[in-house]
C-alpha positions, 0 to 999 in steps of 0.5 A, spaced: 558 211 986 554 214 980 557 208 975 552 202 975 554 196 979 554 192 973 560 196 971 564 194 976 567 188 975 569 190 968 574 196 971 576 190 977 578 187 970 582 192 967 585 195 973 588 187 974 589 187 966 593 193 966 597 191 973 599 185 969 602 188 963 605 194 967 608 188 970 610 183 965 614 189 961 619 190 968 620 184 967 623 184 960 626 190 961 629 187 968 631 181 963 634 185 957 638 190 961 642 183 965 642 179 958 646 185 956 652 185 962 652 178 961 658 175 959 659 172 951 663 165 955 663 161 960 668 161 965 672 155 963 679 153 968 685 156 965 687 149 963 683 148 958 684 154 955 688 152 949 686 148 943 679 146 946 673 149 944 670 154 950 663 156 945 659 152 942 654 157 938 656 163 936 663 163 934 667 166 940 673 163 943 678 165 949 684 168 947 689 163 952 695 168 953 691 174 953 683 172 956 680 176 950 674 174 948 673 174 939 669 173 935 671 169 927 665 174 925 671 179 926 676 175 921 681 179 917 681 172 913 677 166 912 679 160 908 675 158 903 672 153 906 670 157 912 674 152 917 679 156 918 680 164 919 685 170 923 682 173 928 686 180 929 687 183 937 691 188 937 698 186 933 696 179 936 694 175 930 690 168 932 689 162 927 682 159 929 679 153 926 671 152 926 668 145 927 662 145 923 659 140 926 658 143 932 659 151 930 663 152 935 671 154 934 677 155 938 683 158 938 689 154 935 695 159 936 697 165 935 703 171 932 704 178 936 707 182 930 712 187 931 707 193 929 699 192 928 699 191 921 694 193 917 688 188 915 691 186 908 698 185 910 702 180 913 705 180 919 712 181 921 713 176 928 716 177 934 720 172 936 717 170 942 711 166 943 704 168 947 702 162 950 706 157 955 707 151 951 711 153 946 716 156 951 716 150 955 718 147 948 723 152 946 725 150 954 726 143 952 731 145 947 736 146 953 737 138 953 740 138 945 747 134 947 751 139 944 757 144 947 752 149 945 745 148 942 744 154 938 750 152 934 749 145 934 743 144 931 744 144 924 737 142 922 730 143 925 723 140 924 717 142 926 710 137 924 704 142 925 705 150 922 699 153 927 701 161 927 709 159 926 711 163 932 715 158 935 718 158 928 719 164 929 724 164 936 728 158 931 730 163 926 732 169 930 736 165 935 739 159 931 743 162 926 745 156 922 739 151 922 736 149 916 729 149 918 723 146 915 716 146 917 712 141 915 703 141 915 698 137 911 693 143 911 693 146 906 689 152 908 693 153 915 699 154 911 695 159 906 693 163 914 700 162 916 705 164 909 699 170 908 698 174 914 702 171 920 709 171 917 711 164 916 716 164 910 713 159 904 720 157 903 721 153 910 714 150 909 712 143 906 706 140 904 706 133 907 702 128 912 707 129 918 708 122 919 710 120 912 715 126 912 720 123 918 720 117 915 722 119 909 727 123 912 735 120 912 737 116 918 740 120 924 740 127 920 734 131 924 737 135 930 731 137 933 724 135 932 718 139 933 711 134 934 706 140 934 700 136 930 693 135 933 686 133 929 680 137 930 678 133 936 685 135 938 688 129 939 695 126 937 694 124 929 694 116 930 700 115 926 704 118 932 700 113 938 703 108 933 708 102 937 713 102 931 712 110 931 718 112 936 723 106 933 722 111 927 723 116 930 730 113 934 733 112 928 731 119 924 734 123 931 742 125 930 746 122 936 745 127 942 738 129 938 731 130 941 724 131 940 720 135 944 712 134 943 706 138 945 700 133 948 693 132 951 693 128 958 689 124 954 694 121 950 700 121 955 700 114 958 700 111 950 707 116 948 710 113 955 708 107 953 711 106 945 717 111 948 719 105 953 718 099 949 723 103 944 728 103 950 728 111 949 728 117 954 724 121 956 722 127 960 715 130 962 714 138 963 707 142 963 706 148 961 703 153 966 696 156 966 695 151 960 692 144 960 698 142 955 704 136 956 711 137 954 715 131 952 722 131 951 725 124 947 731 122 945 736 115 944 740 117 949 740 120 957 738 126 957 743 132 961 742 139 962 749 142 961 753 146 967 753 152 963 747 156 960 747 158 953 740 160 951 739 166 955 736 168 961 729 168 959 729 160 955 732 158 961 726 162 965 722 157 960 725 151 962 725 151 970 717 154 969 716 147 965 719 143 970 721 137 966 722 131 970 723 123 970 716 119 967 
């Protein structure tokens, strides 16, 4: 060659730098282009879809009863402490809670609207719940101890609001109820009454435990225990011993509860509920990780005749209550 010899080495050099280079910025393509397919949320099992965190960091969540991934960034509303927020898909509306500890956030329930509404709108809901466990709930309806439940029931109450869709079913299927809906939230009842369709003038702004026992003896039909703290546990005053002896003497002859819970909490309930000589049946909520107690004073029948409709009882068989 006519180059010197000691210029050589300095073009092995460059050739070598310039190979480094080329190479290292494939990789970063390569890397950019899979970051970019990559899912937004780690596969969880089905069970765990429903009240449980799916995220941490970015505030996404799995919708449980339509697998769509959502982001509070997206929220329609935010409470003014930004722990709370509905998150629209559609004409689902979805109550999302964000733990600031973490700065992960999870679904806590959700509405479908008769039509999509505008994002300052309210909803008006349809009276059919999304997600199993409340229709496992609805199903345990079928244990009310009345010639027909839905003119039986005078008086319902729920402890826990969320997005209100079981509510939602009570009013449109049990004309006579007088139904109260009872959570300690302040900013879950604004979500609720402003953009899920839940009427302010059934909710109460109370601690759910001190509402029932201020309630009169044996006036309450039908008690809905939906309330979970943040951790989504039972609140402590539920897992009480004396807690069910309270709730046996609110409930009207042939009453029930129906309470939504957490394995976790599930052998402390059977416990208290025994040790208050009551009944109990246990069903779950498919494709959900949720159990579904029915409790009463009395035995708990299914009556003969079906008076609830075809799909309450397609909801109850898939609840599959038993003997605990």
């Amino acid at each position: 060659s006519d180059l010197p010899m000691s210029v050589c080495p300095n073009l092995l050099v460059l050739a070598i730098s310039t190979a480094l280079t080329t190479l290292a910025m494939r990789t970063m393509q390569f890397l950019v282009a899979l970051l970019a397919t990559a899912p937004v949320a780690s596969a969880v099992r089905p069970e765990q879809l429903s009240n449980v965190e799916l995220m941490p960091g970015p505030c996404r969540f799995m919708e449980a009863s339509t697998g769509h991934t959502l982001d509070m960034a997206s929220a329609i509303f935010t409470s003014a402490s930004g722990h709370r927020a509905v998150v629209q898909d559609g004409n689902l509306r979805v109550i999302a809670f964000f733990n600031p500890a973490d700065g992960s956030c999870h679904e806590q329930s959700c509405v479908r609207c008769a039509a999509t509404p505008r994002a300052h709108e309210n909803c008006q809901p349809l009276p059919r719940p999304e997600l199993s466990c409340l229709r496992s709930m609805i199903g345990a309806i079928r244990f009310v101890q009345g010639c027909n439940a839905t003119d039986w029931i005078m008086r319902a109450v729920s402890i826990g609001l969320g997005a209100g869709s079981l509510d939602a079913w009570v009013r449109a299927n049990v004309p006579k109820v007088d139904q109260t809906i009872v959570d300690i939230d302040a900013e879950v009842i604004q979500a609720a009454t402003q953009y899920l369709g839940v009427p302010s003038s059934m909710v109460v702004r109370s601690d759910g435990c001190a509402y029932i026992q201020q309630q009169p003896s044996h006036s309450i039909d039908v008690l809905f225990l939906d309330a979970f703290l943040d951790n989504n546990s039972w609140p402590q005053c539920f897992l009480a011993p004396d807690f069910m002896e309270t709730l046996k003497g609110k409930l009207s002859p042939g009453g029930i509860a129906v309470a939504n819970v957490w394995e976790e909490n599930a052998q402390r309930i059977q416990r208290n509920v025994h040790d208050a000589s009551m009944h109990m049946k246990r069903g779950i909520s498919p494709g959900l990780g949720n159990l579904i107690y029915v409790i009463s004073a009395g035995e708990l029948h299914v009556p003969s005749e079906d008076l609830l409709g075809e799909e309450v009882l397609g909801w109850f068989n898939e609840a599959q209550f038993q003997d605990v």
